[in-house]
Backbone atoms as SQL, in Angstrom:
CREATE TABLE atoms (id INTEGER PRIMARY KEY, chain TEXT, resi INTEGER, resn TEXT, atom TEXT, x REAL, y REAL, z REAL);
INSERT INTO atoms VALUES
  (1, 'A', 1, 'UNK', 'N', 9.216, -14.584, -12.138),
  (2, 'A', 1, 'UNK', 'CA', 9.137, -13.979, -10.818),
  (3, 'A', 1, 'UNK', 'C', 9.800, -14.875, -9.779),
  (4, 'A', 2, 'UNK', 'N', 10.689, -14.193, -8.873),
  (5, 'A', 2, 'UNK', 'CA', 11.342, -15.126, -7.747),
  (6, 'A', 2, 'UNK', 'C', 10.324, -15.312, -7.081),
  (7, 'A', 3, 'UNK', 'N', 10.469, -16.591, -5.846),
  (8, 'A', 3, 'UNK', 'CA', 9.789, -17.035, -4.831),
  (9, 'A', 3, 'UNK', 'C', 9.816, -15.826, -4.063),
  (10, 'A', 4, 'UNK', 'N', 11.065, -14.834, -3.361),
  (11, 'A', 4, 'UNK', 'CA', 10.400, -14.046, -2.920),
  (12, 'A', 4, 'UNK', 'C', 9.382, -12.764, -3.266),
  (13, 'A', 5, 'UNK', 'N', 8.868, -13.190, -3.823),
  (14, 'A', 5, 'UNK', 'CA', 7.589, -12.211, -4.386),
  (15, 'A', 5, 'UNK', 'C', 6.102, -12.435, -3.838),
  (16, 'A', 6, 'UNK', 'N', 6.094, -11.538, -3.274),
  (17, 'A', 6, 'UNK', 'CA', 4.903, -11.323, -2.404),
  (18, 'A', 6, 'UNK', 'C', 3.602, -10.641, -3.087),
  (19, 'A', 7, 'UNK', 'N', 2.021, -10.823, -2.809),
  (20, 'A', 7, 'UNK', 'CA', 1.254, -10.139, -2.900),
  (21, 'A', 7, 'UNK', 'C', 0.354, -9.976, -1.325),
  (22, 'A', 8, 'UNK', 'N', 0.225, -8.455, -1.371),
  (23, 'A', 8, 'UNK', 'CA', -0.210, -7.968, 0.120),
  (24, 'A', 8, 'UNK', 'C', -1.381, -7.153, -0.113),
  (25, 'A', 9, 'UNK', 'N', -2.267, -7.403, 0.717),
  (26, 'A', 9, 'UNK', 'CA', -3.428, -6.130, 1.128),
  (27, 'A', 9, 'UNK', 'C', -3.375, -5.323, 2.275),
  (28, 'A', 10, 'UNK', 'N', -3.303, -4.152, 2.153),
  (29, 'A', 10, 'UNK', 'CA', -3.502, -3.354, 3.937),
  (30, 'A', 10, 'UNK', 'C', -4.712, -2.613, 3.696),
  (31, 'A', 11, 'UNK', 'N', -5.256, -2.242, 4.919),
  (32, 'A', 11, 'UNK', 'CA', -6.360, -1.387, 4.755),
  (33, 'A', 11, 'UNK', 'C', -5.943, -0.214, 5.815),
  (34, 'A', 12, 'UNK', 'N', -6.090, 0.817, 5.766),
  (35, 'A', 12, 'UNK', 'CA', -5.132, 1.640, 6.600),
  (36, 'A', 12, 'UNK', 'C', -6.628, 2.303, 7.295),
  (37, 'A', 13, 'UNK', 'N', -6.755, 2.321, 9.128),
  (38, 'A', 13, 'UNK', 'CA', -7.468, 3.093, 9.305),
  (39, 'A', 13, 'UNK', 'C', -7.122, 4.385, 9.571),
  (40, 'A', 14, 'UNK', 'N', -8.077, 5.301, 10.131),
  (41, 'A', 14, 'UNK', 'CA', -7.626, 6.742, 11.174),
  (42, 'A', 14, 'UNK', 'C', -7.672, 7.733, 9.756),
  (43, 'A', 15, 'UNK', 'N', -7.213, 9.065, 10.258),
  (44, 'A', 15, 'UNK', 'CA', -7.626, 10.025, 9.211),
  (45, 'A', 15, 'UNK', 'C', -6.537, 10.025, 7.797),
  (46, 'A', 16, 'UNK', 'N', -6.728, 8.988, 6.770),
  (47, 'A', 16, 'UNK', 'CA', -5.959, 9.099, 6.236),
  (48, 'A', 16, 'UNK', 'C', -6.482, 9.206, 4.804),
  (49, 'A', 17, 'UNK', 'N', -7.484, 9.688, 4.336),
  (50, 'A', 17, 'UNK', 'CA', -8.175, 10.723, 3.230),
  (51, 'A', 17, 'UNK', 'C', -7.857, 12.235, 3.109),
  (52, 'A', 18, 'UNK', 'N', -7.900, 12.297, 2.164),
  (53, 'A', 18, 'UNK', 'CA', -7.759, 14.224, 2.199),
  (54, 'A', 18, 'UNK', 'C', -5.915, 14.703, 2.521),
  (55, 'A', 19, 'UNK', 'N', -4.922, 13.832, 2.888),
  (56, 'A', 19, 'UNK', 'CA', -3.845, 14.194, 3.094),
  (57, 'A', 19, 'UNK', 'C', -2.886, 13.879, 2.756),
  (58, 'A', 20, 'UNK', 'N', -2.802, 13.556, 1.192),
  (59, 'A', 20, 'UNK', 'CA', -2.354, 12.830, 0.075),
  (60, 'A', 20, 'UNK', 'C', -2.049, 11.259, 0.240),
  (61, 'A', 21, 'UNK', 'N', -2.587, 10.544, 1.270),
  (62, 'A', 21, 'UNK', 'CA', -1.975, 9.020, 1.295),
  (63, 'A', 21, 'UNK', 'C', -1.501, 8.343, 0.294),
  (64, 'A', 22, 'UNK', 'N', -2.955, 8.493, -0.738),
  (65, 'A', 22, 'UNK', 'CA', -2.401, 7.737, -2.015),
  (66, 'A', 22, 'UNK', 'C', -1.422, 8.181, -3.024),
  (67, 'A', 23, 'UNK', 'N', -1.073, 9.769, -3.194),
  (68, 'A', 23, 'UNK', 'CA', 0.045, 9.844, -3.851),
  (69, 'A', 23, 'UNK', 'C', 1.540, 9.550, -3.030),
  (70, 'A', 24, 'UNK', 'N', 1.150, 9.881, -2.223),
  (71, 'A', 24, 'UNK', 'CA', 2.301, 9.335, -1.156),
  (72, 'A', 24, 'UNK', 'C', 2.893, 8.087, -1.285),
  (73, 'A', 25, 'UNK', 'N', 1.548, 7.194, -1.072),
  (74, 'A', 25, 'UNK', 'CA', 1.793, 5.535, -0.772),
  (75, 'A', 25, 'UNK', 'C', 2.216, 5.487, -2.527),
  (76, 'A', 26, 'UNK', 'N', 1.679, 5.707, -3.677),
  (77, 'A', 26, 'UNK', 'CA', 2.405, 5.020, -4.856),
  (78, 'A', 26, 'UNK', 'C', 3.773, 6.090, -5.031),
  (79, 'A', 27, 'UNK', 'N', 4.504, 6.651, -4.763),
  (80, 'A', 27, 'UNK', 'CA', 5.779, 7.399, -5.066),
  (81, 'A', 27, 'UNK', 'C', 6.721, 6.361, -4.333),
  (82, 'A', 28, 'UNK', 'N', 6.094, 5.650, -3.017),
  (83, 'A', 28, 'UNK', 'CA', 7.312, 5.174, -1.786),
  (84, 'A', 28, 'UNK', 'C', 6.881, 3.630, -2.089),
  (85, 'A', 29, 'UNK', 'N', 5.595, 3.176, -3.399),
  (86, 'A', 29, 'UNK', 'CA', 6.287, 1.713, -3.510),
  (87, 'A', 29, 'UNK', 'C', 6.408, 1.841, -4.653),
  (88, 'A', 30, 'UNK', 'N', 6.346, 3.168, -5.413),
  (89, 'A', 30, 'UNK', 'CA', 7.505, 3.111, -7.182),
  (90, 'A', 30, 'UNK', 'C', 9.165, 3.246, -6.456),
  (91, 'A', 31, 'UNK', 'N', 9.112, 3.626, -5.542),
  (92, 'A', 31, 'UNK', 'CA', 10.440, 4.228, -4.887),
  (93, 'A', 31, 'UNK', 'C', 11.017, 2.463, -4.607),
  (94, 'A', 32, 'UNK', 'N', 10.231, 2.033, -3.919),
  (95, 'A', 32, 'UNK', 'CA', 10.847, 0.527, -3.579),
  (96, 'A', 32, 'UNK', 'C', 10.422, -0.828, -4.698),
  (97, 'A', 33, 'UNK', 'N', 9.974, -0.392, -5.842),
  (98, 'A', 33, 'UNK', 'CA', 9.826, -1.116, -7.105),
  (99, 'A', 33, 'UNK', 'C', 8.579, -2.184, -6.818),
  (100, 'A', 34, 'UNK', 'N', 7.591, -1.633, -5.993),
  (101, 'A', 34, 'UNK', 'CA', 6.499, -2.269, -5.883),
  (102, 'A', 34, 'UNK', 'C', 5.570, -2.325, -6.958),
  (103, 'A', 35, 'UNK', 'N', 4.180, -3.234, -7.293),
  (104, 'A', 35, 'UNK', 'CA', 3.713, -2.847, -7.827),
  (105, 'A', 35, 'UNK', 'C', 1.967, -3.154, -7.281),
  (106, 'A', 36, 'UNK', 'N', 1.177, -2.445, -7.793),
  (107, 'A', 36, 'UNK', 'CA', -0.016, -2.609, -7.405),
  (108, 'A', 36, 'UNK', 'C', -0.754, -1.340, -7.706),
  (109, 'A', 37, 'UNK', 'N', -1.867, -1.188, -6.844),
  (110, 'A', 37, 'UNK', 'CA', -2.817, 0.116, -6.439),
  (111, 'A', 37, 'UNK', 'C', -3.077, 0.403, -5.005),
  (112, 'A', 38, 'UNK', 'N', -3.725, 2.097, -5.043),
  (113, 'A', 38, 'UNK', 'CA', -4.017, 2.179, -3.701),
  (114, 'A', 38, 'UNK', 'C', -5.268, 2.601, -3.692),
  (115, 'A', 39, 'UNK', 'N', -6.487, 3.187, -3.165),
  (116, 'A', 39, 'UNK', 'CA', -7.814, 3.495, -3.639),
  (117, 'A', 39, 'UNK', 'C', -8.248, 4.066, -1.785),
  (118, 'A', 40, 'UNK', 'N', -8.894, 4.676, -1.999),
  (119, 'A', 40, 'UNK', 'CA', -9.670, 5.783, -0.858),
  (120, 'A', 40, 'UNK', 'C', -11.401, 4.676, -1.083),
  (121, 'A', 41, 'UNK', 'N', -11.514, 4.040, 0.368),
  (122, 'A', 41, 'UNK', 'CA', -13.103, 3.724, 0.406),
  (123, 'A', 41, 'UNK', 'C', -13.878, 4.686, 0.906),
  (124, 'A', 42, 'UNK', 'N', -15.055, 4.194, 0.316),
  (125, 'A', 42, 'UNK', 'CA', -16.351, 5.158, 0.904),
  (126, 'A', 42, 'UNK', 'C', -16.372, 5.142, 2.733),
  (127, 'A', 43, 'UNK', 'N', -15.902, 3.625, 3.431),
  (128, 'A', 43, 'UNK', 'CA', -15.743, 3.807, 5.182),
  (129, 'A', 43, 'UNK', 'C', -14.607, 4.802, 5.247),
  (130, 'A', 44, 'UNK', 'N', -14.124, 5.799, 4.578),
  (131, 'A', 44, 'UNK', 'CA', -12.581, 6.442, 5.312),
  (132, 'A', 44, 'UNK', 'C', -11.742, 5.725, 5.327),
  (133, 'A', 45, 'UNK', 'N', -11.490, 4.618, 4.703),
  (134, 'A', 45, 'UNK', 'CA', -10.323, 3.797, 5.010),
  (135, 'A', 45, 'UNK', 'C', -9.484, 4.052, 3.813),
  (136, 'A', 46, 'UNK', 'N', -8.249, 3.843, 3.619),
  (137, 'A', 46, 'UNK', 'CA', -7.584, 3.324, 2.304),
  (138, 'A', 46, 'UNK', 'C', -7.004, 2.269, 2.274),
  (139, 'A', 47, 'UNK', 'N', -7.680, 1.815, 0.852),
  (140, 'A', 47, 'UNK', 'CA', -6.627, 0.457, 0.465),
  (141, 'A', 47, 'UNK', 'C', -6.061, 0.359, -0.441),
  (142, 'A', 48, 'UNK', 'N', -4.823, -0.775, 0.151),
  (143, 'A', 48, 'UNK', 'CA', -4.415, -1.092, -1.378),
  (144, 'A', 48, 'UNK', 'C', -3.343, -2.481, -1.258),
  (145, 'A', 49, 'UNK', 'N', -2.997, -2.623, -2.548),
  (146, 'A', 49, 'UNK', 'CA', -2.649, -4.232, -2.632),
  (147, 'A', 49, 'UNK', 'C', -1.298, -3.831, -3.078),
  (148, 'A', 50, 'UNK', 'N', -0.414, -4.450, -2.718),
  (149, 'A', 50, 'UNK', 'CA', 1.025, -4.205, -3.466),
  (150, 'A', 50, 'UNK', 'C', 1.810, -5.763, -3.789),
  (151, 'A', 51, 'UNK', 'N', 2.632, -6.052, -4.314),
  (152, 'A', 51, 'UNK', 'CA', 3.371, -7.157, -4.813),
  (153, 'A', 51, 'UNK', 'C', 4.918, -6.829, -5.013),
  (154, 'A', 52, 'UNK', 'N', 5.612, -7.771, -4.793),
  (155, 'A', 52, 'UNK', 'CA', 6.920, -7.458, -5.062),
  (156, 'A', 52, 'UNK', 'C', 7.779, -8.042, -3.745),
  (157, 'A', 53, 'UNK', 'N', 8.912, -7.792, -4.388),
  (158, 'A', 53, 'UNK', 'CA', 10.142, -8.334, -3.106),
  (159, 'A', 53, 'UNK', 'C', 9.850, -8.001, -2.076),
  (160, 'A', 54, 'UNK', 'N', 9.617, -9.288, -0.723),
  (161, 'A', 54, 'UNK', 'CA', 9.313, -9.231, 0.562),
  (162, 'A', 54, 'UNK', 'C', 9.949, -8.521, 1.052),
  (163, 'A', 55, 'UNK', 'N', 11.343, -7.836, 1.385),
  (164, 'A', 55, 'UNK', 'CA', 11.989, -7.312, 1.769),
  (165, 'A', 55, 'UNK', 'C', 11.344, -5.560, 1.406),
  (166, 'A', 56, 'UNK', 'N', 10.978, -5.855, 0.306),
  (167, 'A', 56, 'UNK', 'CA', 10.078, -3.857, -0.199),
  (168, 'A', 56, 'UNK', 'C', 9.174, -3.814, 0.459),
  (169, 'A', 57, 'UNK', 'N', 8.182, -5.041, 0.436),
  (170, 'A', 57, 'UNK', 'CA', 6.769, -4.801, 0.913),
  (171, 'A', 57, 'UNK', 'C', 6.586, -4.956, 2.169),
  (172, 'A', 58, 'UNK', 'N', 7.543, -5.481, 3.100),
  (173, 'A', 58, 'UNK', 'CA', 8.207, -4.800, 4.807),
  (174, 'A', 58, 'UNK', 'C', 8.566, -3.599, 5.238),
  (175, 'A', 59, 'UNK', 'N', 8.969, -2.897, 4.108),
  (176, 'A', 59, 'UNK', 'CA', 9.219, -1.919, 4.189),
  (177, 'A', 59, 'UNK', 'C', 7.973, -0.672, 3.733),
  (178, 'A', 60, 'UNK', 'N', 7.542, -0.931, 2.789),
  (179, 'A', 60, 'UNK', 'CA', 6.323, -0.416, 2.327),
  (180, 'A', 60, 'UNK', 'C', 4.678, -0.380, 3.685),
  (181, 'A', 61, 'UNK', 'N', 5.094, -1.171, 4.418),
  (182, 'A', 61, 'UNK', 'CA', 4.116, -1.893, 5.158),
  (183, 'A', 61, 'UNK', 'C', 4.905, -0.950, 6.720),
  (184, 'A', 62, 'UNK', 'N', 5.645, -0.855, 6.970),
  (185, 'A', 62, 'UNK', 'CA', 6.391, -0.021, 7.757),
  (186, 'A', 62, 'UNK', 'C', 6.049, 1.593, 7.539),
  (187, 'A', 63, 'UNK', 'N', 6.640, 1.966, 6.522),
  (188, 'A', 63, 'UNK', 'CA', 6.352, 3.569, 5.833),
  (189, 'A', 63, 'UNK', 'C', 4.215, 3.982, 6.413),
  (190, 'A', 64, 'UNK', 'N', 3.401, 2.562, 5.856),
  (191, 'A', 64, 'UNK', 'CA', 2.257, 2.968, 5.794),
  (192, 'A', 64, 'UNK', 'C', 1.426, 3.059, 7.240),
  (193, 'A', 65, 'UNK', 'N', 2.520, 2.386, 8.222),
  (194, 'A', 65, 'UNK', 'CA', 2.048, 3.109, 10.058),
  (195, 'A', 65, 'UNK', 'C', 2.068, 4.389, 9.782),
  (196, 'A', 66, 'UNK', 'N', 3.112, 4.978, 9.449),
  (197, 'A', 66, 'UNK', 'CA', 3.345, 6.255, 9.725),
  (198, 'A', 66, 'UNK', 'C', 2.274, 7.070, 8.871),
  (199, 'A', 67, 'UNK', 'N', 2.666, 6.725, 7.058),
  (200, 'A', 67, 'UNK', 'CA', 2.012, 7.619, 6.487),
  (201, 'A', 67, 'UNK', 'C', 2.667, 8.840, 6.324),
  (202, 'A', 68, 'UNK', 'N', 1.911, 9.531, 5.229),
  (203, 'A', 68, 'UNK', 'CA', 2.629, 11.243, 5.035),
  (204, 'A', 68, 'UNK', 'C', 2.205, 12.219, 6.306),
  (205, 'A', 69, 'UNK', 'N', 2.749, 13.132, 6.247),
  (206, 'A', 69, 'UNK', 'CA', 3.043, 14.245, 7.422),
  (207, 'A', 69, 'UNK', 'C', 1.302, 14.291, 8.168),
  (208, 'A', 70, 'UNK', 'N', 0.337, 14.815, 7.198),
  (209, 'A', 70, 'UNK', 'CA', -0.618, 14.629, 7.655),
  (210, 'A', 70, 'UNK', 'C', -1.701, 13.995, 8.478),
  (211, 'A', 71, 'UNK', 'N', -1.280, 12.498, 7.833),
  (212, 'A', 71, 'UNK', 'CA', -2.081, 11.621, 8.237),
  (213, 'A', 71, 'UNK', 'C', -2.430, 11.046, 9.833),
  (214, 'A', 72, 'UNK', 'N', -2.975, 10.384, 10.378),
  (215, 'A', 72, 'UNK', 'CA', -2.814, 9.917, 11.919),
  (216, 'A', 72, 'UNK', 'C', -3.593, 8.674, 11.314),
  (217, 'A', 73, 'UNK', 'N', -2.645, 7.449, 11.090),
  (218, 'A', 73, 'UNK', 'CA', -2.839, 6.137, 10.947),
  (219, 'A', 73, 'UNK', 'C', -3.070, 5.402, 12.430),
  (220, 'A', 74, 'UNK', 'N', -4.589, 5.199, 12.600),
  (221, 'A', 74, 'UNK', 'CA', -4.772, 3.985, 13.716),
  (222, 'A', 74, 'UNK', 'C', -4.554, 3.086, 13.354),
  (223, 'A', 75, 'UNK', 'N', -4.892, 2.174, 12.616),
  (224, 'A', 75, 'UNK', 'CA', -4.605, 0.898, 12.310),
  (225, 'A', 75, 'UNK', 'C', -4.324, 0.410, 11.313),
  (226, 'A', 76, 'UNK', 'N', -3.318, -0.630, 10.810),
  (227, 'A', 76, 'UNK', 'CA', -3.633, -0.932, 9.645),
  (228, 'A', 76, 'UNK', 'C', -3.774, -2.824, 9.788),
  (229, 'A', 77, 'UNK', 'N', -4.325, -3.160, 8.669),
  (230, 'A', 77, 'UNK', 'CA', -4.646, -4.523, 8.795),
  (231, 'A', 77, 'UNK', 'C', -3.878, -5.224, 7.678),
  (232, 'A', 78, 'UNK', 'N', -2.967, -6.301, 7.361),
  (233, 'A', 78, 'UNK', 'CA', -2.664, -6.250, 6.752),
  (234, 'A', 78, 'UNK', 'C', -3.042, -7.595, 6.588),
  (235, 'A', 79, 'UNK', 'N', -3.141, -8.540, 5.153),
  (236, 'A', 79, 'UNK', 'CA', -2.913, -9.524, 4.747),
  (237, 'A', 79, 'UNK', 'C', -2.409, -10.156, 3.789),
  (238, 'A', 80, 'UNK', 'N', -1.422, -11.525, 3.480),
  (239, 'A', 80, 'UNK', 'CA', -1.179, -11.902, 2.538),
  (240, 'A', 80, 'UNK', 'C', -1.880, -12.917, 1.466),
  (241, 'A', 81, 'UNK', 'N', -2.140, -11.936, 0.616),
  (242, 'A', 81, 'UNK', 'CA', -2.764, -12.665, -0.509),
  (243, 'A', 81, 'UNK', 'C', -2.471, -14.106, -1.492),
  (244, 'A', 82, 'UNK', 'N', -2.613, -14.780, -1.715),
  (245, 'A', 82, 'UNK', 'CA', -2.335, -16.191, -2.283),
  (246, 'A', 82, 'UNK', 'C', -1.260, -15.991, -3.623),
  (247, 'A', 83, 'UNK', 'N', -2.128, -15.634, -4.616),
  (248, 'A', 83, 'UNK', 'CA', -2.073, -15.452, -5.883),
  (249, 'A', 83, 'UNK', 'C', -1.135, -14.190, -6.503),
  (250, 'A', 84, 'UNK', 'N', -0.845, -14.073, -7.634),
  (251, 'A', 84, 'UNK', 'CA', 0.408, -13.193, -7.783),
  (252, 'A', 84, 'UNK', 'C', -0.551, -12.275, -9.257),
  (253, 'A', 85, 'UNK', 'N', -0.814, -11.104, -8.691),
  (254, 'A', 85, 'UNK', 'CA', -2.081, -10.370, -9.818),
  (255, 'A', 85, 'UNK', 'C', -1.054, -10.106, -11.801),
  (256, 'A', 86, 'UNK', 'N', 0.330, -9.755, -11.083),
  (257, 'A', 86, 'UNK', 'CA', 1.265, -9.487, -12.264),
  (258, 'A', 86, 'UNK', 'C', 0.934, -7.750, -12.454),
  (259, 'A', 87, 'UNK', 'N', 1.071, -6.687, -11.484),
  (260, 'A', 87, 'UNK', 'CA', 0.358, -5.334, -12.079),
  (261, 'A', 87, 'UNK', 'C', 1.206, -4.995, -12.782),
  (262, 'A', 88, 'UNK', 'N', 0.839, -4.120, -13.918),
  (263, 'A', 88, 'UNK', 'CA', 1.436, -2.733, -14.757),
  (264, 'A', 88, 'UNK', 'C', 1.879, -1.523, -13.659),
  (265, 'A', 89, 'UNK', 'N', 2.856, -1.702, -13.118),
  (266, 'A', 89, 'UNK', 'CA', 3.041, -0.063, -12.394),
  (267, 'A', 89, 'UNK', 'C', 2.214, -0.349, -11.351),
  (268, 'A', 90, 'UNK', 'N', 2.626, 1.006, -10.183),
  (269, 'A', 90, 'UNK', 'CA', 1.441, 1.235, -8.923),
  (270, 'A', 90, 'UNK', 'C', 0.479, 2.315, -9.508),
  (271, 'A', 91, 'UNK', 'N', -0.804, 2.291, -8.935),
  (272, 'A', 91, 'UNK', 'CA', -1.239, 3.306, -9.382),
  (273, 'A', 91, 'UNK', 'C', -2.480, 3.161, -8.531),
  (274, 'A', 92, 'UNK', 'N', -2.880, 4.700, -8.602),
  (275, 'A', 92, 'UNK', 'CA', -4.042, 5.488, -7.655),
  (276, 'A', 92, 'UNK', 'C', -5.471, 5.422, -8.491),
  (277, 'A', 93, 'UNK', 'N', -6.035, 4.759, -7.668),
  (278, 'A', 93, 'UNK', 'CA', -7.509, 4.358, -7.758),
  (279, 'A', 93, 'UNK', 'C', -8.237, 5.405, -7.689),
  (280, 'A', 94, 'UNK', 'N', -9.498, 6.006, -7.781),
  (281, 'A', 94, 'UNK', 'CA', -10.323, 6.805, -7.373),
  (282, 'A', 94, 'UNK', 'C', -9.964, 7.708, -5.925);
């Protein structure tokens, strides 16, 4: 893995359950060769962790203000994680 390889957490607030986020969010970081998960919490929030070239996960992290057509993203929080998990693919949590 290059140095630029990133691992990230966001937690996305505002109405973004029920309006496909998570198939959304893993199509646009298989689209930018991310890898990780995304998962719907019990607070309404969604999260998820992604890894991969800083330059994707700027971009990935950009896409997830907006969100799919539906959504109305208030906030998102984002942080960078230490450690490098190594995922199989992105993929949708519960």
């Amino acid at each position: 893995m290059s140095s630029n390889h990133k691992h990230i957490a966001m937690r996305v607030h505002g109405k973004v359950q029920g309006v496909f986020f998570r198939a959304s969010t893993q199509e646009k970081a298989e689209a930018l060769g991310l890898t990780g998960f995304v998962q719907n919490e019990d607070d309404g929030t969604v999260y998820l962790e992604a890894e991969g070239d800083e330059t994707a996960l700027r971009k990935l992290e950009q896409w997830v203000h907006e969100g799919p057509k539906n959504a109305r993203v208030e906030r998102v929080d984002v942080k960078t994680l230490k450690e490098l998990k190594g995922f199989d693919g992105f993929e949708q949590r519960r």
